[in-house]
C-alpha positions as CSV (number, residue, x, y, z in Angstrom):
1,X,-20.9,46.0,40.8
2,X,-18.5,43.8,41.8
3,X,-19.9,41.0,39.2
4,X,-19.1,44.0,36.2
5,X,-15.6,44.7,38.2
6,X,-14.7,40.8,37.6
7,X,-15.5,40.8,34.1
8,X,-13.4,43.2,33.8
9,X,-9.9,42.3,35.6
10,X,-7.6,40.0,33.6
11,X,-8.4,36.5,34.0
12,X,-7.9,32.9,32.7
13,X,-10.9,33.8,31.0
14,X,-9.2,35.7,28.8
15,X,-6.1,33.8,28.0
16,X,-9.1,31.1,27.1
17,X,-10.8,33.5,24.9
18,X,-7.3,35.0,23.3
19,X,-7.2,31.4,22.5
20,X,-10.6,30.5,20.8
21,X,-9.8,34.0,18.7
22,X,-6.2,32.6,17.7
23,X,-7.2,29.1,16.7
24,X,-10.4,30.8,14.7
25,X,-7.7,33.0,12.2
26,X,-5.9,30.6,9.9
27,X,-2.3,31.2,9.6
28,X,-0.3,31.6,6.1
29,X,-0.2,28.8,3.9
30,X,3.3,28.4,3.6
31,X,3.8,27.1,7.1
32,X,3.0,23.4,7.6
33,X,-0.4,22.1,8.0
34,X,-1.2,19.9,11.1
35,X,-4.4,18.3,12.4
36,X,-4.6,15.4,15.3
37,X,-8.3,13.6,16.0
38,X,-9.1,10.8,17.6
39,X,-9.8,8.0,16.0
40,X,-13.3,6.7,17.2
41,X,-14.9,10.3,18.0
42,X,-13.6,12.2,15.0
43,X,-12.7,14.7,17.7
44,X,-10.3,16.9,17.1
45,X,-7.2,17.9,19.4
46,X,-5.0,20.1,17.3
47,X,-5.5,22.0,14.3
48,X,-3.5,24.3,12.1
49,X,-4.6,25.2,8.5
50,X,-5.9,21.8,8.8
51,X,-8.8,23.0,5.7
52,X,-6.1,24.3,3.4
53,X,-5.9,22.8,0.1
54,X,-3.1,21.0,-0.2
55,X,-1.0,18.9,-2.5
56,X,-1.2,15.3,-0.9
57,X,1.4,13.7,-3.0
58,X,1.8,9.5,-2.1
59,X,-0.2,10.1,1.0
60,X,-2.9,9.8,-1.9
61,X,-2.2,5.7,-2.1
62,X,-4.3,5.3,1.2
63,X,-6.9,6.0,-0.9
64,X,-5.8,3.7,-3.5
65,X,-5.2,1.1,-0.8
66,X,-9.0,1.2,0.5
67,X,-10.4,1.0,-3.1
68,X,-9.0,-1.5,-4.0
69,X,-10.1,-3.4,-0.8
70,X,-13.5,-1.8,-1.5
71,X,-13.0,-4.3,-4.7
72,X,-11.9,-6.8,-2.3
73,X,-14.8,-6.8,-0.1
74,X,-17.1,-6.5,-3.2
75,X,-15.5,-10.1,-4.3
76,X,-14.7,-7.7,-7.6
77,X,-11.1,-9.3,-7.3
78,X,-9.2,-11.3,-4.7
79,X,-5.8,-10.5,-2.6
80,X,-4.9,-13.6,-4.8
81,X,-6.2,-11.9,-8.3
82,X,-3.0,-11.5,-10.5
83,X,-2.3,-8.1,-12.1
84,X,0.0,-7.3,-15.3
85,X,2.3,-4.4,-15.3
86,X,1.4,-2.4,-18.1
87,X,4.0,-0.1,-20.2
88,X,2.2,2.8,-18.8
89,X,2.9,1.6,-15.1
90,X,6.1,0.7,-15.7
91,X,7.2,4.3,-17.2
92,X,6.1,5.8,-13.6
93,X,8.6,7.7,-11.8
94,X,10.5,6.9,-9.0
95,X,9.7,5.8,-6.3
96,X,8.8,2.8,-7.7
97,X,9.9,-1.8,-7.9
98,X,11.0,-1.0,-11.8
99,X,9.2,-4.1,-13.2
100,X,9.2,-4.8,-16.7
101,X,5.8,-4.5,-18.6
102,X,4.0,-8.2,-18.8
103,X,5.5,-9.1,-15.4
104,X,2.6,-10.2,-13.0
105,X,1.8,-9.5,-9.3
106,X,-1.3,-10.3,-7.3
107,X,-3.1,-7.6,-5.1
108,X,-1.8,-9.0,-1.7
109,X,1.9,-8.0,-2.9
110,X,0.9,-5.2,-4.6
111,X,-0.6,-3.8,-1.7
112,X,2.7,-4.3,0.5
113,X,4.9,-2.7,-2.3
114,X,2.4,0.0,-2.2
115,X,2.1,0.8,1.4
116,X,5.6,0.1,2.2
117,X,7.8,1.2,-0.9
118,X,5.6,3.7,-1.7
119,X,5.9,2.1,-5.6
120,X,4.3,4.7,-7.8
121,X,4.4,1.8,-10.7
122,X,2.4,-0.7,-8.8
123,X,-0.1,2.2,-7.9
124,X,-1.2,2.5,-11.7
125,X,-1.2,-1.6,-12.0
126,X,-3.8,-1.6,-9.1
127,X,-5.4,1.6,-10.4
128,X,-5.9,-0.8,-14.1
129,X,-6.6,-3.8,-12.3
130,X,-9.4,-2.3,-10.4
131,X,-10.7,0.1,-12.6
132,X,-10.2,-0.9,-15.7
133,X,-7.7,2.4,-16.8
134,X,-6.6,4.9,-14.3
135,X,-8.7,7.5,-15.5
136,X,-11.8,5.0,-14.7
137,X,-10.0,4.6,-11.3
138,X,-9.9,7.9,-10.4
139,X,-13.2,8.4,-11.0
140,X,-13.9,6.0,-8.1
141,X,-11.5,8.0,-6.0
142,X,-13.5,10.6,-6.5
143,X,-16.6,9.2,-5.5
144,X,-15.0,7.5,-2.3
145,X,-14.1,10.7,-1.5
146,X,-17.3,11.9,-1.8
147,X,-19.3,9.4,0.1
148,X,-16.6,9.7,2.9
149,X,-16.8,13.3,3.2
150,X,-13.8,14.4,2.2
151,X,-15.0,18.0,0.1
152,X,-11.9,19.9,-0.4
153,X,-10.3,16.5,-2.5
154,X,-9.7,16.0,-5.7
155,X,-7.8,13.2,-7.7
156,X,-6.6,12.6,-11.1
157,X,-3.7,9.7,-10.5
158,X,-3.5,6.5,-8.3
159,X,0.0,7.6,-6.6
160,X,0.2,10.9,-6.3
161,X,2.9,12.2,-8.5
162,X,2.6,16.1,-9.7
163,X,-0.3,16.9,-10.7
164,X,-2.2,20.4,-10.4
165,X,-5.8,18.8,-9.9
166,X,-4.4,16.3,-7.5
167,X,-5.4,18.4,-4.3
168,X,-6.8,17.1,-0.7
169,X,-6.2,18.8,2.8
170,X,-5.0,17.8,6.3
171,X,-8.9,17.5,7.2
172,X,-10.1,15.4,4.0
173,X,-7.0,12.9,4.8
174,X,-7.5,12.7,8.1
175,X,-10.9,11.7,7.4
176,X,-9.6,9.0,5.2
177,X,-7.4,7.8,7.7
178,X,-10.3,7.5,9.8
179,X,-12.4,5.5,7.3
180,X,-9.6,3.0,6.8
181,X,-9.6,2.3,10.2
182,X,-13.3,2.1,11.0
183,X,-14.0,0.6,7.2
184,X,-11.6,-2.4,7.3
185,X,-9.3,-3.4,10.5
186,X,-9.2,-6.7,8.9
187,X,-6.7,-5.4,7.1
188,X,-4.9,-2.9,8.5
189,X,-1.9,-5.2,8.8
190,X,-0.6,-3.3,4.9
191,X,0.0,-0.3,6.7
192,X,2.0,-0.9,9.2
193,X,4.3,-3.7,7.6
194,X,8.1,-2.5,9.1
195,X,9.8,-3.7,5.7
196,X,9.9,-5.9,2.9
197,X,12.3,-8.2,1.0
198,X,12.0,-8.6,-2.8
199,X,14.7,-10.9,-3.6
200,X,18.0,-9.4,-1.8
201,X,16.7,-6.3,-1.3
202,X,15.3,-4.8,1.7
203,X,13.1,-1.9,1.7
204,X,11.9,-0.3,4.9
205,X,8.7,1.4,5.6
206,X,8.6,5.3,4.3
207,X,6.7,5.8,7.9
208,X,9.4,6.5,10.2
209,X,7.5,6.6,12.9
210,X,6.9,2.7,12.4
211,X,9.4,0.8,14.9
212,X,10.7,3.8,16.4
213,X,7.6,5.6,17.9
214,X,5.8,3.6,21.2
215,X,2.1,2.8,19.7
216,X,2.9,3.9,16.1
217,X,0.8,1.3,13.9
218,X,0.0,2.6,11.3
219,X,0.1,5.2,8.1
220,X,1.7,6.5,4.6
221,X,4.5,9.1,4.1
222,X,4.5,11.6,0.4
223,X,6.8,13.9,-0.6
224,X,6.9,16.4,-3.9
225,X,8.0,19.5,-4.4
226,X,5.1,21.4,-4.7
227,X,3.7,19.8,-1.4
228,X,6.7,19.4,0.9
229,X,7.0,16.4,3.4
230,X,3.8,14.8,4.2
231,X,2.7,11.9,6.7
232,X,-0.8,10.4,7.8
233,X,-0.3,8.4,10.7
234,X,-1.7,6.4,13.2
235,X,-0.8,5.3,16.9
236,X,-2.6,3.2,19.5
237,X,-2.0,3.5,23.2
238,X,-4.0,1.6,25.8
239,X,-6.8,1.4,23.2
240,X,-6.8,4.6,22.0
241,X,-6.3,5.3,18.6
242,X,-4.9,8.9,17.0
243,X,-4.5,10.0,13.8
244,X,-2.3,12.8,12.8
245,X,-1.5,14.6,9.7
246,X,1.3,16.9,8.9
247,X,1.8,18.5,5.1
248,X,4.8,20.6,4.2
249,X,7.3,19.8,6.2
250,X,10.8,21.1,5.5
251,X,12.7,17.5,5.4
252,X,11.6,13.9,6.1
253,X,13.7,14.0,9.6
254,X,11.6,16.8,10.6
255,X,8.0,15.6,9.4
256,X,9.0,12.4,11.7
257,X,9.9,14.6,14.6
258,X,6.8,16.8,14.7
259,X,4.2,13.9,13.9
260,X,5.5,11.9,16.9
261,X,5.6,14.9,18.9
262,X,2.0,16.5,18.0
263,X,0.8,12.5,19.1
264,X,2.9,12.5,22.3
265,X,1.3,15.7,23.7
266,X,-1.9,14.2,22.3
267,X,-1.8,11.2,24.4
268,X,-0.6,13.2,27.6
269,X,-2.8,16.4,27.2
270,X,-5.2,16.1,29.5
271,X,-3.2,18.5,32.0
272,X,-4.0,21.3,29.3
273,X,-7.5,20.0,28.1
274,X,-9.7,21.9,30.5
275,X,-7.9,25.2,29.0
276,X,-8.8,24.2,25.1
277,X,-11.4,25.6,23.9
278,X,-13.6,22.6,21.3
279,X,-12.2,22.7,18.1
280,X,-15.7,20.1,17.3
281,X,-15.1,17.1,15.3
282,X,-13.0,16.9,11.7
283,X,-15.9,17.0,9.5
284,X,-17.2,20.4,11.2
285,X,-13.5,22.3,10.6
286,X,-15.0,24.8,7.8
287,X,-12.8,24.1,4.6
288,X,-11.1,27.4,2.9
289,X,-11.3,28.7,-0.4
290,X,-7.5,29.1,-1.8
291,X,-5.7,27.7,-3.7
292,X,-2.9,25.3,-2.4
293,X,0.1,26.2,-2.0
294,X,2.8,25.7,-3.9
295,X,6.3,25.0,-2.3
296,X,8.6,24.2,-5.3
297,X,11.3,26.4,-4.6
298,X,11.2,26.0,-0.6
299,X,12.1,22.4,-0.8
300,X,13.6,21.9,-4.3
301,X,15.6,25.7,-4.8
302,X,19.2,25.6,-4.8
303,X,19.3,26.9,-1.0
304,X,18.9,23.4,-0.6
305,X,22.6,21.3,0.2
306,X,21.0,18.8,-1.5
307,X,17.9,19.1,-3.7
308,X,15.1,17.2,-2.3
309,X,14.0,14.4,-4.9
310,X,10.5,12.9,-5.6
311,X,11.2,9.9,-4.4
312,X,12.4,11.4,-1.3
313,X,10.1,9.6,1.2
314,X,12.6,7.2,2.5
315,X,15.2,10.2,2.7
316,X,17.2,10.4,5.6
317,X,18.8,13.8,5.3
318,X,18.5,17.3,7.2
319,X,18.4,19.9,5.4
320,X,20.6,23.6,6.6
321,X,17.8,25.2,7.6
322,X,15.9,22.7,9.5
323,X,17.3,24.2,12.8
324,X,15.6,27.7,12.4
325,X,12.0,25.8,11.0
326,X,10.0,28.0,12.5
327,X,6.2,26.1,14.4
328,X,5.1,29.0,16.0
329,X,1.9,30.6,15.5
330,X,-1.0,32.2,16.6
331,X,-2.7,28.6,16.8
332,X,-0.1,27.0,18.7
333,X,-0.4,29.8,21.5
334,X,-0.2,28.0,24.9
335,X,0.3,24.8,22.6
336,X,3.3,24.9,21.4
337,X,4.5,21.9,23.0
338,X,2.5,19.8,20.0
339,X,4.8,21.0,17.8
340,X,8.2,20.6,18.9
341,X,11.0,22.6,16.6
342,X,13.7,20.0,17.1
343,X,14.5,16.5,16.6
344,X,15.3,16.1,19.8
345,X,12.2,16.4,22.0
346,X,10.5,14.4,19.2
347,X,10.4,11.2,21.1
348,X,11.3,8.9,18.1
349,X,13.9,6.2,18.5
350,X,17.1,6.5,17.1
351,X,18.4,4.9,15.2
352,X,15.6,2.1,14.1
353,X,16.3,-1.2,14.9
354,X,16.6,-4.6,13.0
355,X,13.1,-5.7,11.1
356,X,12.0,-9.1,10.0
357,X,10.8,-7.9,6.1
358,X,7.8,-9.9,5.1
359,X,9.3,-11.2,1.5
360,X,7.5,-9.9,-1.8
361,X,7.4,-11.6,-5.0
362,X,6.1,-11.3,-8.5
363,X,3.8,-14.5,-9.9
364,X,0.9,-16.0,-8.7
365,X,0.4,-16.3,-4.9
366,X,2.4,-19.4,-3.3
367,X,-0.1,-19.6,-0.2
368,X,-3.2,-19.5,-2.6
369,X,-5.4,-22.9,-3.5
370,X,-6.4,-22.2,-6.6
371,X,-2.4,-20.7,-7.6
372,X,-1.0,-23.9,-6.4
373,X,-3.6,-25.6,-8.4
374,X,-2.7,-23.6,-11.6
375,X,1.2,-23.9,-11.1
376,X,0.5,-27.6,-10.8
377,X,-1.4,-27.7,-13.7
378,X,1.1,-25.6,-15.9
379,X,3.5,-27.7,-14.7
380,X,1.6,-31.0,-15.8
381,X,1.0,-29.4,-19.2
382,X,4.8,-29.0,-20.1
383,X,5.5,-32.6,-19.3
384,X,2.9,-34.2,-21.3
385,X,2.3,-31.8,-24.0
386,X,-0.9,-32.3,-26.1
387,X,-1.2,-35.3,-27.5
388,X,1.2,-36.8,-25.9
389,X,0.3,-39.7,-23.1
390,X,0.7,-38.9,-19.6
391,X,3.4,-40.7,-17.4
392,X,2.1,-43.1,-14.5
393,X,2.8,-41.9,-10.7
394,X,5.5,-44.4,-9.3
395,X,4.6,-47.2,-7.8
396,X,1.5,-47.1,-5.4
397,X,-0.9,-49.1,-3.5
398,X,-3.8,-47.5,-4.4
399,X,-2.5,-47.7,-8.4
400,X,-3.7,-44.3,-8.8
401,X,-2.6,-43.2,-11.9
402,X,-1.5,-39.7,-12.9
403,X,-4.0,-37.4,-15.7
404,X,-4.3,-34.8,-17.5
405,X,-7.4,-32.8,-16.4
406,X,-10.6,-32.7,-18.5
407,X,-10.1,-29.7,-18.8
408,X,-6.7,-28.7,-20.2
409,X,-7.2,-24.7,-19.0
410,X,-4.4,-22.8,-17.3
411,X,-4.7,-19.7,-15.3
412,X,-3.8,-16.0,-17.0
413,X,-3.8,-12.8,-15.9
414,X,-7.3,-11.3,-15.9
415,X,-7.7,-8.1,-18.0
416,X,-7.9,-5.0,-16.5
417,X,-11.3,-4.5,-14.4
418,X,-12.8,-7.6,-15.5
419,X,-12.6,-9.8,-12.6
420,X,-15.0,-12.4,-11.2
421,X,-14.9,-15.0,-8.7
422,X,-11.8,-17.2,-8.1
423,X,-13.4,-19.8,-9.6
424,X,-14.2,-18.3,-12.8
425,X,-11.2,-18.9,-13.9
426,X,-11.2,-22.8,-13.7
427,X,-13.4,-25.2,-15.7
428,X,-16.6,-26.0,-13.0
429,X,-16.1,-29.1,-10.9
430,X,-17.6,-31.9,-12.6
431,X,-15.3,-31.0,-15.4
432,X,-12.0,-31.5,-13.7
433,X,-9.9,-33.5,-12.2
434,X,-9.7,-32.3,-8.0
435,X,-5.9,-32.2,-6.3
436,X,-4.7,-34.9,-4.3
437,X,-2.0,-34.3,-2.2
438,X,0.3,-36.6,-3.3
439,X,3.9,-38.1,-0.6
440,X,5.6,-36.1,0.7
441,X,8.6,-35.4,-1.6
442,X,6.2,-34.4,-4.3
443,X,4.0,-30.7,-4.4
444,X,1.2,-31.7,-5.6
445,X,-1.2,-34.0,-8.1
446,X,-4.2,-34.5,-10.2
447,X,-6.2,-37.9,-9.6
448,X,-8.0,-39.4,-13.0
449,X,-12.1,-38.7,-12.1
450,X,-13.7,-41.0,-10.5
451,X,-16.0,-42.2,-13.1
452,X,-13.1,-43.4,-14.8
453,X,-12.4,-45.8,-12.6
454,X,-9.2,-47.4,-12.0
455,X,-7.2,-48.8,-15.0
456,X,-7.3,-52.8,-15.1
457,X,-4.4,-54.6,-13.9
458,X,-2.9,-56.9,-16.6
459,X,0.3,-58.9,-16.6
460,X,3.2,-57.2,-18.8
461,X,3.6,-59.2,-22.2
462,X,6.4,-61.1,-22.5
463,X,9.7,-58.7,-24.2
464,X,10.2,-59.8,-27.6
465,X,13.0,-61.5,-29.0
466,X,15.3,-60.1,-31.4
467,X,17.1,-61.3,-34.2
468,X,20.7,-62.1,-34.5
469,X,22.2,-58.9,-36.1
470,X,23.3,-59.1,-39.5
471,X,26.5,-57.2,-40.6
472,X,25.7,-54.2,-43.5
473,X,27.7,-54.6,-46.4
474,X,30.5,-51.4,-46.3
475,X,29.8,-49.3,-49.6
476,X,32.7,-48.8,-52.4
477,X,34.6,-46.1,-52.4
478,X,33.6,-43.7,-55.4
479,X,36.1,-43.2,-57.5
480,X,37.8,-40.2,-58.4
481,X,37.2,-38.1,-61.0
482,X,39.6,-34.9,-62.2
């Protein structure tokens, strides 16, 4: 009796089970999507229409990124590989560097502009670099996807830009975020690069989180009409690693704020953990049939003060209504706190400080081998053109004397999805001449073979001696005629 009496009186129970019920009934799709898992379990701390479909907009180059490092590892290309710009690339929309179609760019800067600017140009040159045409590139999106278990994804483009097929959800890239980190921490360094420099211009990192959230080290930022604001980040605090992802957001100020604050309760919550019921791991949340939604006029109507623009990542604006945005719901009952509804309480440092910008250049690598080699060589080729003899090194000890390879071959761009080794591109060994590093005032240069053997020392003929000049007769003037 008094067991079925306590069963029956309000309890903590209860509020637990209210809970469970809450989380369990996805709210409308028009509200934000948010999910926060840890990195190493897969567990998940937060949800809230995390298995919507949703438009994932340049949050998709993650996915670009770790292909093309899947080519990487696969010794398909190198970070030193050199890419063209194609016309295609280069008529991208903004955001993007605005290179000119022929201009060149290995992977390892391509990758920064990526990750950092958030280039939508250098997107398709890696999607043609590495798959041969973006159309072949998406199709190994797709099955990346796929293996990774990411079901409710979809791809049709490298970076992102509208497309109606071009669908993923907070669960499927929160997945992804995962597999980047587990998949290849050698390289994790392109995602969390503060800015960059390409010539006089400085571009910070779309992440605002980067530099101005404690642990923040890591992630990508999107933004198009259709989807809103969206953000996959990453943050590490005394070795433990979360991921968050929020998609829809009203503004860019306000993605920043909610991000850093859904991580900040996530790295404090374990006053409220014993009150959560197990929301499982991220690949157990049950995806949902529906179509994504589409948020067109919310973010670019003309409410807006000023219309929001798809190359808004880097935006700094707030928007009229951000102060009413509205992150409560059923699923954030007694959890509100993840989400907080201002800028305020969003823990972020404002405003960012100074950044060292790792510099970005077109052209072959300058830290490479085998680019030094091929600048060197391109730059032996234009002082001795063919058929002309080769200038001796100055004077030397060792009377080394300066060649022209055997091999007169200089380095081009590969075409698109038909790379090999590095050294593919060179004659084999035993049909060139190897670099010697030459004094120190010079860059670098090329030693005559050794079974050549050194040129015989002979002494310098005697100079000739010339003839007394003779004066030229001066011709008549020609007479002249009417």
């Amino acid at each position: 009796m008094h067991f079925a009496s306590t069963l029956r009186t309000p309890s903590i129970f209860a509020a637990v089970a209210a809970l469970a019920l809450a989380i369990s009934i996805p709210t409308r799709a028009s509200a934000e999507a948010m999910l926060l898992i840890e990195a190493d379990t897969g567990k998940v701390l937060h949800a809230e229409n995390a298995t919507y479909p949703w438009y994932p907009a340049s949050v998709t180059k993650v996915l670009t990124a770790y292909v093309t490092l899947s080519a990487v590892t696969e010794r398909r290309l190198t970070l030193d590989s050199l890419l063209l710009v194609s016309a295609r690339a280069a008529a991208q929309a903004p955001s993007k560097m605005g290179f000119k179609p022929g201009t060149s760019v290995t992977v390892d800067n391509a990758l920064k502009m990526l990750m950092v600017k958030s280039a939508n140009d250098v997107a398709y040159v890696l999607a043609e670099g590495v798959g041969g045409s973006v159309e072949q590139f998406a199709d190994q999106m797709n099955a990346t996807s796929r293996r990774l278990g990411m079901t409710q994804s979809n791809w049709v483009n490298p970076n992102g830009l509208p497309a109606e097929n071009q669908i993923s959800s907070a669960r499927d890239l929160a997945i992804l975020g995962r597999a980047m980190v587990r998949d290849y921490p050698e390289y994790l360094h392109y995602w969390n690069i503060p800015a960059i420099k390409f010539g006089k211009k400085v571009m910070r990192n779309t992440n605002s989180l980067i530099g101005r959230y404690n642990g923040a080290d890591g992630g990508k930022t999107g933004f198009i009409c259709a989807s809103g604001f969206n953000v996959m980040a990453s943050a590490t605090r005394n070795g433990r690693r979360l991921i968050a992802v929020v998609l829809g957001s009203p503004s860019s100020p306000v993605r920043g704020a909610k991000t850093a604050g859904m991580l900040e309760r996530g790295f404090n919550r374990n006053g409220v953990s014993w009150l959560t019921p197990s929301l499982g791991t991220v690949e157990t949340l049950q995806p949902i049939a529906a179509a994504p939604p589409d948020l067109r006029e919310q973010m670019c109507g003309k409410h807006r003060k000023r219309p929001a623009a798809e190359d808004a990542d880097d935006d700094n604006w707030v928007s009229a209504d951000n102060s009413s945005a509205d992150t409560n719901s059923p699923t954030a009952f007694m959890l509100s706190n993840l989400a907080p509804s201002n800028i305020k309480n969003s823990q972020l440092v404002a405003p960012p400080g100074p950044v060292n910008p790792i510099v970005v250049y077109t052209g072959p690598g300058k830290k490479s081998a085998e680019t030094q080699i091929a600048a060197a060589r391109e730059k032996q080729d234009k002082k001795n053109p063919k058929g002309t003899k080769p200038k001796l090194a100055s004077a030397d000890t060792t009377a080394t004397a300066t060649a022209t390879p055997a091999t007169n071959q200089t380095i081009s761009a590969a075409q698109p999805g038909a790379f090999g080794p590095p050294t593919d591109r060179f004659a084999p060994p035993s049909q060139r001449a190897m670099p010697a590093v030459a004094g120190s005032n010079s860059f670098m240069s090329f030693t005559a073979p050794a079974s050549a053997g050194p040129a015989p020392l002979t002494a310098m003929p005697a100079a000739p001696q010339r003839a007394a000049a003779v004066p030229m007769p001066r011709p008549r003037p020609k007479a002249k005629t009417d």
